[in-house]
MARZADO-944378 format. One record per residue (C-alpha): residue number from 1; residue in one letter; x, y, z. Coordinates in Angstrom, 1 decimal. Each point is the difference from the previous one (the first is absolute). Layout:
N
<base pos="NUM" code="A" X="X" Y="Y" Z="Z"/>
...
END
This chain:
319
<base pos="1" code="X" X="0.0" Y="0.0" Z="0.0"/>
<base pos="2" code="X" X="2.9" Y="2.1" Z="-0.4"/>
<base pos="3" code="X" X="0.2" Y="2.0" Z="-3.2"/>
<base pos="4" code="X" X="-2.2" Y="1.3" Z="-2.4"/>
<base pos="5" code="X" X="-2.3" Y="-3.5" Z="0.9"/>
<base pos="6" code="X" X="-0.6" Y="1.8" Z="3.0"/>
<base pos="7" code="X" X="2.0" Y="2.8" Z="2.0"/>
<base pos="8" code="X" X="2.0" Y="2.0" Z="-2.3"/>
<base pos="9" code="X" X="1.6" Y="1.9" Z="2.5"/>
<base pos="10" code="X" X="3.3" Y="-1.8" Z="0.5"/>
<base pos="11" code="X" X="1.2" Y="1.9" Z="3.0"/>
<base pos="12" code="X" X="-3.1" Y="-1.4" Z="1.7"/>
<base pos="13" code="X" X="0.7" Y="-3.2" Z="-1.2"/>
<base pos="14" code="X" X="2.9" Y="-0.2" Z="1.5"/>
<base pos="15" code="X" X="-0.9" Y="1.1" Z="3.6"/>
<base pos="16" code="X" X="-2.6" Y="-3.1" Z="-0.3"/>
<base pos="17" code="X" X="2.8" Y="-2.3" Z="-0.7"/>
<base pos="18" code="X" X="2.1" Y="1.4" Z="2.7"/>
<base pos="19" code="X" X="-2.8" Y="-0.2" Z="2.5"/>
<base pos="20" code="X" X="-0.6" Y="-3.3" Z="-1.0"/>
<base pos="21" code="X" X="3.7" Y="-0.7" Z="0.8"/>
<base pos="22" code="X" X="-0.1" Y="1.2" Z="3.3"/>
<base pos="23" code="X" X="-3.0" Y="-2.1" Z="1.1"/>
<base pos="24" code="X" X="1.7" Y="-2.8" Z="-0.9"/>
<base pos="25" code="X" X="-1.0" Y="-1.1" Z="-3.5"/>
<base pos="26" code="X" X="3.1" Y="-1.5" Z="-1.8"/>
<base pos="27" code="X" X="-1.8" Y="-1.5" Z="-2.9"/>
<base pos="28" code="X" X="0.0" Y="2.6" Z="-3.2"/>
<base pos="29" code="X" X="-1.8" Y="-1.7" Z="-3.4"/>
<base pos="30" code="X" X="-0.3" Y="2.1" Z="-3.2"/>
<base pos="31" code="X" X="-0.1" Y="-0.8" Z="-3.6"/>
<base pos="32" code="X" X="1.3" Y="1.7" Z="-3.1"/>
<base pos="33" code="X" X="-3.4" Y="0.2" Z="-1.5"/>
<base pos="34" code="X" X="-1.4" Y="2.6" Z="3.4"/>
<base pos="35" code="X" X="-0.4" Y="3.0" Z="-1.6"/>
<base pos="36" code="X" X="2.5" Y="-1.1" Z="-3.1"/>
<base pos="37" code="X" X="2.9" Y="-0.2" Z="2.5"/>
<base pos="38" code="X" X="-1.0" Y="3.1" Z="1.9"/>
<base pos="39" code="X" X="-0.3" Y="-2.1" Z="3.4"/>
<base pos="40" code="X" X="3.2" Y="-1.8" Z="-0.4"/>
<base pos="41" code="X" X="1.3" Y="3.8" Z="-0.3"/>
<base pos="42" code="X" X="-1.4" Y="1.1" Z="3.2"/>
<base pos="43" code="X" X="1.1" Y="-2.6" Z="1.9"/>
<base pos="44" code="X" X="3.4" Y="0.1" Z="-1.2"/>
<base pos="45" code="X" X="-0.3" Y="3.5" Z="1.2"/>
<base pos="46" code="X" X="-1.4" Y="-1.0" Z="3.1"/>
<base pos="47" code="X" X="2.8" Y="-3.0" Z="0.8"/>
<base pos="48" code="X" X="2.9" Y="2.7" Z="-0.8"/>
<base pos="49" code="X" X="2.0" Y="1.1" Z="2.7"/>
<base pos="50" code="X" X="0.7" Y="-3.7" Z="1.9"/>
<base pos="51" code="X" X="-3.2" Y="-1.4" Z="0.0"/>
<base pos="52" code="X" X="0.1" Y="-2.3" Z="-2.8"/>
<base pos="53" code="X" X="1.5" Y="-2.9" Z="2.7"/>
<base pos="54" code="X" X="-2.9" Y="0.5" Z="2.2"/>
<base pos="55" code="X" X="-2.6" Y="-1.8" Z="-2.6"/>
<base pos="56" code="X" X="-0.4" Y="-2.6" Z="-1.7"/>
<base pos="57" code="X" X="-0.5" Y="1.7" Z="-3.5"/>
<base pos="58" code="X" X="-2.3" Y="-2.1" Z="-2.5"/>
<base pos="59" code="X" X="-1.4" Y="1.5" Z="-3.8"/>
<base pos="60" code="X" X="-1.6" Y="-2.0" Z="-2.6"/>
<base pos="61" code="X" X="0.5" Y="-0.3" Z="-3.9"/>
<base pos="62" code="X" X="-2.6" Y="-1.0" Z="-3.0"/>
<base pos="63" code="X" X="-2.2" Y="2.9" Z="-0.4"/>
<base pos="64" code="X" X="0.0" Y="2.9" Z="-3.0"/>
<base pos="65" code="X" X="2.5" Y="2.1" Z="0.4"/>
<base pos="66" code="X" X="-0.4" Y="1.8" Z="-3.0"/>
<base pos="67" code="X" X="-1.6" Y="-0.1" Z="-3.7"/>
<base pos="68" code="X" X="2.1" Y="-2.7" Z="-1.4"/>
<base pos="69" code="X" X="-1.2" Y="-3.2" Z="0.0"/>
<base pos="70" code="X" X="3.3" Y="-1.3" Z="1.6"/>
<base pos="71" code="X" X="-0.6" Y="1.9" Z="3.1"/>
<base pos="72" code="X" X="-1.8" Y="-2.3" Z="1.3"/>
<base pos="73" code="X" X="0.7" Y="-3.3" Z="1.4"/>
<base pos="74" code="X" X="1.5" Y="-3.4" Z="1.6"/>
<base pos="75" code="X" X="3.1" Y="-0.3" Z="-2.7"/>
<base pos="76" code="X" X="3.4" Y="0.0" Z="0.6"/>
<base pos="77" code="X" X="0.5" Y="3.0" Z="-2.1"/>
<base pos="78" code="X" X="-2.8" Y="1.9" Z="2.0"/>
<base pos="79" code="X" X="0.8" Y="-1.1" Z="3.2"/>
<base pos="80" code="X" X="4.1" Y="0.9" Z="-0.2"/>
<base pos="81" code="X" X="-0.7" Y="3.2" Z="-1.4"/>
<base pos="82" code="X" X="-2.6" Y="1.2" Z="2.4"/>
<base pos="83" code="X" X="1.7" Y="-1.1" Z="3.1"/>
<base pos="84" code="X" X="2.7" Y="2.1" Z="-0.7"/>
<base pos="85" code="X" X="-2.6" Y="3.2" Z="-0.5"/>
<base pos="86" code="X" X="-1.2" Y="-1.5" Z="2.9"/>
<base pos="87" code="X" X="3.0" Y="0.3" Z="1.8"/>
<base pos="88" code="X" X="0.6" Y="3.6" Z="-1.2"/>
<base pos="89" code="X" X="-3.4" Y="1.6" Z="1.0"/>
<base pos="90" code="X" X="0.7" Y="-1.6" Z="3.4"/>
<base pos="91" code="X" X="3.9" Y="1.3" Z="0.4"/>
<base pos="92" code="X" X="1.1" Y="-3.6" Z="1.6"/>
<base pos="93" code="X" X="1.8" Y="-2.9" Z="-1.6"/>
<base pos="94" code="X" X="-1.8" Y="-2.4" Z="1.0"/>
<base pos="95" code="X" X="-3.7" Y="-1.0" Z="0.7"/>
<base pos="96" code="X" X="-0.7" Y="-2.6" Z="2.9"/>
<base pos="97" code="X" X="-3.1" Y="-1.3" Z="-1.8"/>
<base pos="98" code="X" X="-0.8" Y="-0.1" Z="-4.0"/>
<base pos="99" code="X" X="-3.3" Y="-0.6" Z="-0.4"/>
<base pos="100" code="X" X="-1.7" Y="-1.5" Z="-3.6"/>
<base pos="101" code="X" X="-3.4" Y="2.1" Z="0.1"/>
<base pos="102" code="X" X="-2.0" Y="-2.3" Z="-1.5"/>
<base pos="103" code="X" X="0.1" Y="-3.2" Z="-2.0"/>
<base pos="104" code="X" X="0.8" Y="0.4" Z="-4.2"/>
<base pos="105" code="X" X="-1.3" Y="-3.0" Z="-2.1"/>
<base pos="106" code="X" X="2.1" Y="1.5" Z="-2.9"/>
<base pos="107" code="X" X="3.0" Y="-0.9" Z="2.2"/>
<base pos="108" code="X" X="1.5" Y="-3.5" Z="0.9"/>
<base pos="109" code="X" X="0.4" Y="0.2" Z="3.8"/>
<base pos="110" code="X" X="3.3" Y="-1.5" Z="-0.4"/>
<base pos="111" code="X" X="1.5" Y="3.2" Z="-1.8"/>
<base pos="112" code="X" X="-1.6" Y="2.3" Z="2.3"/>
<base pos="113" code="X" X="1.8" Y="-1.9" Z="3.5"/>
<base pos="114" code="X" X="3.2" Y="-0.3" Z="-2.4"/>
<base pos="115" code="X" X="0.2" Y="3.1" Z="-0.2"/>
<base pos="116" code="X" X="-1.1" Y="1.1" Z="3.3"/>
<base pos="117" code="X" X="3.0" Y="-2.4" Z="1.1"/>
<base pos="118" code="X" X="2.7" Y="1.5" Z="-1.6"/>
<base pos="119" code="X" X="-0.9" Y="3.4" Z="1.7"/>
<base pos="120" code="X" X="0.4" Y="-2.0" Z="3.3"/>
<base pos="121" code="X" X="3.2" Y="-1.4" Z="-0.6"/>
<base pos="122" code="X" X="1.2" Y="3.7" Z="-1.2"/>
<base pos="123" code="X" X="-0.9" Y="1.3" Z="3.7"/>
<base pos="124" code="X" X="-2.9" Y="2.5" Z="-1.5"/>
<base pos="125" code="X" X="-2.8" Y="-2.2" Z="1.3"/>
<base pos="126" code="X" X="-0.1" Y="-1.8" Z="3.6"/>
<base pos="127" code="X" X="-3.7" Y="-1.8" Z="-0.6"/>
<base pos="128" code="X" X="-2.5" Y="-0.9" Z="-2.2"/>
<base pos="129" code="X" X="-3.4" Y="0.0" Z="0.1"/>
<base pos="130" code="X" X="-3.2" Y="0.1" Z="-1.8"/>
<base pos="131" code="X" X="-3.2" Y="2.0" Z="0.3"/>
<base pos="132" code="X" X="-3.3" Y="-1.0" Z="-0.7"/>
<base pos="133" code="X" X="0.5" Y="-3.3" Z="-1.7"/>
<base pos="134" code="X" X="-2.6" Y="-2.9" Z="-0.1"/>
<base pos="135" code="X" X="0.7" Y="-3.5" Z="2.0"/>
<base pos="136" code="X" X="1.4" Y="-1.7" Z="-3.0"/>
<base pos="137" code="X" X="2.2" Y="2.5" Z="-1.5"/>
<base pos="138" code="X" X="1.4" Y="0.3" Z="3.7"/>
<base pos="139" code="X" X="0.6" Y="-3.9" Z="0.2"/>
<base pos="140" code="X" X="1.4" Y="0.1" Z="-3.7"/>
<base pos="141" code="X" X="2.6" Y="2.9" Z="0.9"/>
<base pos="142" code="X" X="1.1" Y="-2.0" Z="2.8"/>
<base pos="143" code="X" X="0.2" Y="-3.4" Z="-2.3"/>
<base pos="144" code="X" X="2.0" Y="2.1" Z="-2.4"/>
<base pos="145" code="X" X="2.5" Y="1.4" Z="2.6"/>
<base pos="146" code="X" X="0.6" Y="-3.4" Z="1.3"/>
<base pos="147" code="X" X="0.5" Y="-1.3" Z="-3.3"/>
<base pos="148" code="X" X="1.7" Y="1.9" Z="-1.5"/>
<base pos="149" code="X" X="2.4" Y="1.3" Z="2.9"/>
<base pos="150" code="X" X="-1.4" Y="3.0" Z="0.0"/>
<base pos="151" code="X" X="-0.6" Y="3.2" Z="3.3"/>
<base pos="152" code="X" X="-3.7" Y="-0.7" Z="0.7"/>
<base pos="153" code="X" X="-3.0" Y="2.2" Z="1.5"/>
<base pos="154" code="X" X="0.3" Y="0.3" Z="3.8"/>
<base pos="155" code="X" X="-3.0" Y="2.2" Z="-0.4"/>
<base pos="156" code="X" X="-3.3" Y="0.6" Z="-1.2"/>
<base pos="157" code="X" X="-2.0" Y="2.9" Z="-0.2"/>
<base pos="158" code="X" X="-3.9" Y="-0.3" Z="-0.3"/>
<base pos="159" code="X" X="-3.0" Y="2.2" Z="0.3"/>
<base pos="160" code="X" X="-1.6" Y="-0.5" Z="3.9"/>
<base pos="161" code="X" X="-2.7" Y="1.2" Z="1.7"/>
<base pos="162" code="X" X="-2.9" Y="-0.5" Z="2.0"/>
<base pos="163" code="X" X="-1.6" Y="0.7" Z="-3.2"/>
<base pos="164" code="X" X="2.5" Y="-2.0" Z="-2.2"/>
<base pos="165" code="X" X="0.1" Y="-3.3" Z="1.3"/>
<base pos="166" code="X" X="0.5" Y="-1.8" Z="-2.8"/>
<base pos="167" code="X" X="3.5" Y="-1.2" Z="0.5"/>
<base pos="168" code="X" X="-0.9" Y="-1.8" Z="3.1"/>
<base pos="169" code="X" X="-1.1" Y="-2.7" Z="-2.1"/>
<base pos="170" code="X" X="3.5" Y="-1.0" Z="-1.4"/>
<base pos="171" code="X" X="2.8" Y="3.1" Z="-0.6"/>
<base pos="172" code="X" X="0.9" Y="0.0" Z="4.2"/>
<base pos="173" code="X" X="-0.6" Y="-3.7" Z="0.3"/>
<base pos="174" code="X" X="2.5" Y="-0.7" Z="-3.0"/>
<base pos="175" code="X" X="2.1" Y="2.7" Z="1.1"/>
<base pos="176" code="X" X="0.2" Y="-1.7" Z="3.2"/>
<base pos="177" code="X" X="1.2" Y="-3.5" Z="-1.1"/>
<base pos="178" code="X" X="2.6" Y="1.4" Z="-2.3"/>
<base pos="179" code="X" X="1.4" Y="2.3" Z="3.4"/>
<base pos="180" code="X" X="-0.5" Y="3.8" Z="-2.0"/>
<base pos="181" code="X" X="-0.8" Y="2.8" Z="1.6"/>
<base pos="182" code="X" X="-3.2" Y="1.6" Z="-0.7"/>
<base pos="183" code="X" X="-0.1" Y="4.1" Z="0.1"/>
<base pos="184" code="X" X="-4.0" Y="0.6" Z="-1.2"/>
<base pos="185" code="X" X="-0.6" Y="3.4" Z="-1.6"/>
<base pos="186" code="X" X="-2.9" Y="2.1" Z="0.9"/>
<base pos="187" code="X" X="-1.0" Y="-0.7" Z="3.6"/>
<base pos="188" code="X" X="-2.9" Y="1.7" Z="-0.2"/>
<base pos="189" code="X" X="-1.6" Y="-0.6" Z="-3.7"/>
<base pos="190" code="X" X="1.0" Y="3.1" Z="-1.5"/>
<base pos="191" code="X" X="-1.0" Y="2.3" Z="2.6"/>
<base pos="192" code="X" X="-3.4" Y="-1.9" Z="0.3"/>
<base pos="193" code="X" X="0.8" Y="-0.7" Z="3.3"/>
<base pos="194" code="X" X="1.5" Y="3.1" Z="1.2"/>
<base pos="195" code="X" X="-3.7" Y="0.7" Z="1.6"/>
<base pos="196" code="X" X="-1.0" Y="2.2" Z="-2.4"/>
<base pos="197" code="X" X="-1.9" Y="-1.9" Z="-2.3"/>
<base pos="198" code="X" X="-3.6" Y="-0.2" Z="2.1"/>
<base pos="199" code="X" X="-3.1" Y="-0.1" Z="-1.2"/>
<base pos="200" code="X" X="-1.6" Y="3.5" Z="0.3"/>
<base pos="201" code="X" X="2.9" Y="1.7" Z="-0.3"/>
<base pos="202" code="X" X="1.4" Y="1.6" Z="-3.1"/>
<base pos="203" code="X" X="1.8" Y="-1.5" Z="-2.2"/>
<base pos="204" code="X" X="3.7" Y="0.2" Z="0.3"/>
<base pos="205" code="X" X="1.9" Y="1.1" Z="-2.6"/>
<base pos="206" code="X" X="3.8" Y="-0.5" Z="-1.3"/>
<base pos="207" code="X" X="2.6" Y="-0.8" Z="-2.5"/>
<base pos="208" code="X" X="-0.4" Y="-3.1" Z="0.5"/>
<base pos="209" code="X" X="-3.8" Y="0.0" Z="-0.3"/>
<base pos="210" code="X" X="0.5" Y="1.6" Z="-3.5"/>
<base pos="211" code="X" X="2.6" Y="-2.4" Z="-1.5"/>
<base pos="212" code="X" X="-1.7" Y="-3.1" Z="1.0"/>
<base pos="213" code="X" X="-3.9" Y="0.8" Z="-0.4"/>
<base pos="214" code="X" X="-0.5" Y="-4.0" Z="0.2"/>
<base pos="215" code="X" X="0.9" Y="-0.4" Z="3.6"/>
<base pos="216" code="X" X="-2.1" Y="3.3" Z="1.0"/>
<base pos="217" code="X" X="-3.0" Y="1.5" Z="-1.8"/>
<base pos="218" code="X" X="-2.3" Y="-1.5" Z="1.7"/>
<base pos="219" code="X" X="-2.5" Y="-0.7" Z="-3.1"/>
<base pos="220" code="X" X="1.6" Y="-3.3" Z="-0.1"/>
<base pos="221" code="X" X="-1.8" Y="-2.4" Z="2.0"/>
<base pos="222" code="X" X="3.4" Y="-1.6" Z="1.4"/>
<base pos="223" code="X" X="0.6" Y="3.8" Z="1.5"/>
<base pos="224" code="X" X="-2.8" Y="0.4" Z="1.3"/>
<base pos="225" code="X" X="0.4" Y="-3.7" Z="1.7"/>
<base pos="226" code="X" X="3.6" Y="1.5" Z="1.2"/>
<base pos="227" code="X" X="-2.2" Y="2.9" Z="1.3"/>
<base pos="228" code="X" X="-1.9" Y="-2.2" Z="2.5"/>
<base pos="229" code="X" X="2.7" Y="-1.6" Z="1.4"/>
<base pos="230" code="X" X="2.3" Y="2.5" Z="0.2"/>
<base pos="231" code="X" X="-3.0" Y="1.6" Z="2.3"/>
<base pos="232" code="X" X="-0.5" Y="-2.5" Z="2.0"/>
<base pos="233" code="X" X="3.4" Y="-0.8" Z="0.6"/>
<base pos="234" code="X" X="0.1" Y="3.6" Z="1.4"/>
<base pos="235" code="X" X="-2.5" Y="-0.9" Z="2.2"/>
<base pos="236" code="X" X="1.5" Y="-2.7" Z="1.2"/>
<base pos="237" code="X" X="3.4" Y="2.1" Z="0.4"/>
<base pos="238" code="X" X="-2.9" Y="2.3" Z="2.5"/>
<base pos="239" code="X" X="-1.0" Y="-2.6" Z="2.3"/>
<base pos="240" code="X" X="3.6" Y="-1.5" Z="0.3"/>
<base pos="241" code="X" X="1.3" Y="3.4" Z="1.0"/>
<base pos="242" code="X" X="2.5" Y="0.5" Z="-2.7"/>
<base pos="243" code="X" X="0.9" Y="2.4" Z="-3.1"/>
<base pos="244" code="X" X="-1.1" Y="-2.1" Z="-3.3"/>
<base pos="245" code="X" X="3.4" Y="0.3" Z="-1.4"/>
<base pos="246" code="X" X="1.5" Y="-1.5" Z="3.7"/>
<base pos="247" code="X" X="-2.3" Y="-2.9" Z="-0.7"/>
<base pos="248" code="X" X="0.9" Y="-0.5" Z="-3.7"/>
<base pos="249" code="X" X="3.7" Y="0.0" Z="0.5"/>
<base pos="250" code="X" X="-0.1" Y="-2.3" Z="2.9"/>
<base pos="251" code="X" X="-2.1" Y="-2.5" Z="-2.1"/>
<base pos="252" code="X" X="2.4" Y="0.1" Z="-2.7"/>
<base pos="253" code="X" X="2.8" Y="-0.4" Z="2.4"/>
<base pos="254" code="X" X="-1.8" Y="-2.7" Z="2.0"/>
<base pos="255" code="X" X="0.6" Y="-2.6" Z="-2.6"/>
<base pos="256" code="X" X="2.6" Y="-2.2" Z="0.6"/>
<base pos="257" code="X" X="1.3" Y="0.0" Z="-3.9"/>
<base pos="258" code="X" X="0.3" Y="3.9" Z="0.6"/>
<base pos="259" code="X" X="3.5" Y="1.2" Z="0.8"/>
<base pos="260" code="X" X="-0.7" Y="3.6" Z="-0.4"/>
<base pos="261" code="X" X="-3.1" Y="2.4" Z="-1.4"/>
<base pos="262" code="X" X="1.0" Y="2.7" Z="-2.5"/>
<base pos="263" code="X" X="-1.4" Y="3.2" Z="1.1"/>
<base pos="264" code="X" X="-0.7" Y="3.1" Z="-2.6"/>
<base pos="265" code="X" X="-0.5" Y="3.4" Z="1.7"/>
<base pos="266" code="X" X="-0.6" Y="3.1" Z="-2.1"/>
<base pos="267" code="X" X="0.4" Y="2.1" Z="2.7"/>
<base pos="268" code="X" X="0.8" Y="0.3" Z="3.6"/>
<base pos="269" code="X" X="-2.9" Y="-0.3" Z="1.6"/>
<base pos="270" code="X" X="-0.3" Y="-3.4" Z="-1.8"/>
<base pos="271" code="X" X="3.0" Y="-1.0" Z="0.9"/>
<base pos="272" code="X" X="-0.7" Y="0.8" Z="3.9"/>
<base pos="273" code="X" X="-3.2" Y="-1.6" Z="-0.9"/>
<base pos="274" code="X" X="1.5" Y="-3.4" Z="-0.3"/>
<base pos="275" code="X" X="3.0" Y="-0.4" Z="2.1"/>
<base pos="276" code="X" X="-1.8" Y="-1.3" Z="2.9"/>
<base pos="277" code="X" X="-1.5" Y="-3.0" Z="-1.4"/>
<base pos="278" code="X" X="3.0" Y="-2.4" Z="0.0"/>
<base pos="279" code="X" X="-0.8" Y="-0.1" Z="4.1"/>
<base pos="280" code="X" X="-3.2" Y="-1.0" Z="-0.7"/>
<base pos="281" code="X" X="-1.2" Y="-3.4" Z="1.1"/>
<base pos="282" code="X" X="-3.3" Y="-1.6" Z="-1.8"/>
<base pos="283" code="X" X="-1.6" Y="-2.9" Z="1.9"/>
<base pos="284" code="X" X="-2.0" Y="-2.9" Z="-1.5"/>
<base pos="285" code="X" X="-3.1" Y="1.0" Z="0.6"/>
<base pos="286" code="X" X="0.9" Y="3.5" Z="-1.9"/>
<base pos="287" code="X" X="1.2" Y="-2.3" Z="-2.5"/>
<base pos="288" code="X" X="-3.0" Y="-2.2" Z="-0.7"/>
<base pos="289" code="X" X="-1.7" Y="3.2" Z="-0.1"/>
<base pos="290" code="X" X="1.6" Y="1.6" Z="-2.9"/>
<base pos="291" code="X" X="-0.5" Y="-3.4" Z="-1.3"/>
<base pos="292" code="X" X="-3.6" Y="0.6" Z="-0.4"/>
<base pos="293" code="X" X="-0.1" Y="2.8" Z="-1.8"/>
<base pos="294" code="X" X="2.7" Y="-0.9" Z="-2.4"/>
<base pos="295" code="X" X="0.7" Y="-3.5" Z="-0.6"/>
<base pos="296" code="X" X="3.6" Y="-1.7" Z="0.3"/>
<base pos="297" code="X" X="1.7" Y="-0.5" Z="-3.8"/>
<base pos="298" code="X" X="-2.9" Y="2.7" Z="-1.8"/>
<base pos="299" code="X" X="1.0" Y="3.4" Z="-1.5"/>
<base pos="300" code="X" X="-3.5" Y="1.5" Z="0.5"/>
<base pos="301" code="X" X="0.7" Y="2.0" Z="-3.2"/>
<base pos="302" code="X" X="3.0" Y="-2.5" Z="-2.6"/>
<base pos="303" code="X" X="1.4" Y="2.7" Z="-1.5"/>
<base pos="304" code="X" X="1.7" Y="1.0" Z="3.3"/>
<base pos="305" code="X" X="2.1" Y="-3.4" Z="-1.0"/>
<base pos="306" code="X" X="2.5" Y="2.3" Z="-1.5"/>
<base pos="307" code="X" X="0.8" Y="-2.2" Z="-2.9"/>
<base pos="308" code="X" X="-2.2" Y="-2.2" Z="-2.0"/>
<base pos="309" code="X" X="2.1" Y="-3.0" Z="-2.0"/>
<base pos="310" code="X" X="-0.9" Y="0.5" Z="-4.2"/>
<base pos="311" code="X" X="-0.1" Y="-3.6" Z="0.2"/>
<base pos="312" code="X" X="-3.2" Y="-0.2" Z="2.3"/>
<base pos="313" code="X" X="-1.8" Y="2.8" Z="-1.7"/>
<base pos="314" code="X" X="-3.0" Y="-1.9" Z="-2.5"/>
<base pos="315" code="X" X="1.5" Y="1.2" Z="-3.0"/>
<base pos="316" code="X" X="3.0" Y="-1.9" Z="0.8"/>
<base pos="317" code="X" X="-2.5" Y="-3.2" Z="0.1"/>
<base pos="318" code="X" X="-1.7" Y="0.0" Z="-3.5"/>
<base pos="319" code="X" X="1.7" Y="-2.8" Z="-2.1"/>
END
């Protein structure tokens, strides 16, 4: 959420990072595609000075990075060249986890962890992980890495929520057995659970709203679904006595698959928002509740999955 994705105003950026520092938060993950490398730039900025060996510093490659076709994507040409922008944006030498965004059918997992290997033995990448990739592709990365004698993930990075639930049902589990880390992204459903999305109150609006219109105008019945529990999770959140986002994060964290939730403040008081919730304790009971209102395993709207394989979508299954 730094960047023209969300705050603009570096400076301010900056003094969120550092505050998050000072609380305690050691974990920093970017990707080249925020803001077309403007986050990597601000927390280069931000890690100046002698902080850089106070994090551990993660970014991600495979989005567009430009107009050109080949500025995009999971190839060993892509991913060589771009860690090195990488690099640059965040003035260090080294990242302590690459991350490969997204899965790329147009790319043979084996030339993509090749690759990725080769910038581990050249001491310009510590770890390897993986963000938001399906059960099988995770097993088949860590096939080909056996294999093939290649690094492999140590982590994964999926979409989870209260309201995204979806990769109960096999991502942690299989993340689990094959001993990878798992650091979910968005905590709290893309601000829906930030306690601001109630019914009967105005609709909130953002940047985020406006570029992804699927997982927010609430015309679409899945929305509007996400609407209702959101609510009465906040009401739930009332009658336990804590902040919505306090019990979001904890739920997240809860998990035993869950080595740490990535946060994305905008702005202070979001940030102070949320630094609480790692002392917070969720029983059973609160548990089994939340469990009503959104199953275990269900995203209560699928395109919060992040990713959808081609090779799943019906086209792919006409003869």
């Amino acid at each position: 959420m730094f960047g023209s994705w969300g705050n603009p105003d570096h400076d301010e950026s900056i003094r969120i990072i550092h505050r998050a520092l000072d609380a305690g938060i050691n974990f920093i993950d970017t990707a080249d595609v925020y803001s077309r490398g403007e986050s990597e730039e601000i927390v280069g900025k931000a890690l100046a000075g002698g902080r850089r060996d106070d994090v551990v510093l993660a970014t991600k490659v495979h989005g567009s990075m430009g107009d050109d076709p080949n500025q995009f994507g999971n190839s060993r040409r892509w991913i060589v060249k771009e860690l090195e922008a990488s690099l640059r944006r965040l003035g260090t030498d080294h990242v302590d986890l690459y991350q490969i965004h997204r899965p790329e059918a147009d790319t043979d997992i084996d030339e993509t962890l090749g690759a990725l290997t080769d910038l581990v033995r050249a001491g310009k990448v510590r770890y390897l992980g993986s963000s938001t990739f399906p059960p099988s592709q995770i097993v088949e990365a860590q096939w080909v890495a056996r294999d093939r004698g290649r690094e492999r993930f140590v982590s994964e990075q999926p979409p989870y929520s209260m309201l995204v639930r979806g990769v109960e049902a096999d991502v942690l589990p299989t993340a689990r057995r094959h001993g990878m880390a798992v650091i979910p992204w968005s905590p709290l459903a893309g601000g829906w659970l930030s306690g601001r999305w109630r019914k009967g109150a105005e609709t909130p609006a953002s940047t985020r709203a406006q570029r992804l219109p699927q997982r927010y105008d609430l015309s679409e019945p899945a929305n509007r679904r996400k609407l209702d529990a959101a609510d009465a999770l906040g009401a739930l959140a009332d009658e336990a006595g804590l902040p919505l986002i306090h019990l979001a994060l904890a739920f997240v964290i809860r998990h035993p698959a869950v080595t740490s939730a990535i946060i994305g403040p905008r702005t202070m008081e979001q940030l102070e928002s949320q630094l609480g919730a790692a002392d917070v304790r969720l029983d059973e009971a609160l548990l089994d509740r939340i469990d009503e209102i959104v199953a275990p395993g269900v995203n209560v709207n699928p395109v919060d999955a992040g990713w959808q394989n081609p090779d799943l979508e019906p086209a792919a299954r006409r003869r």
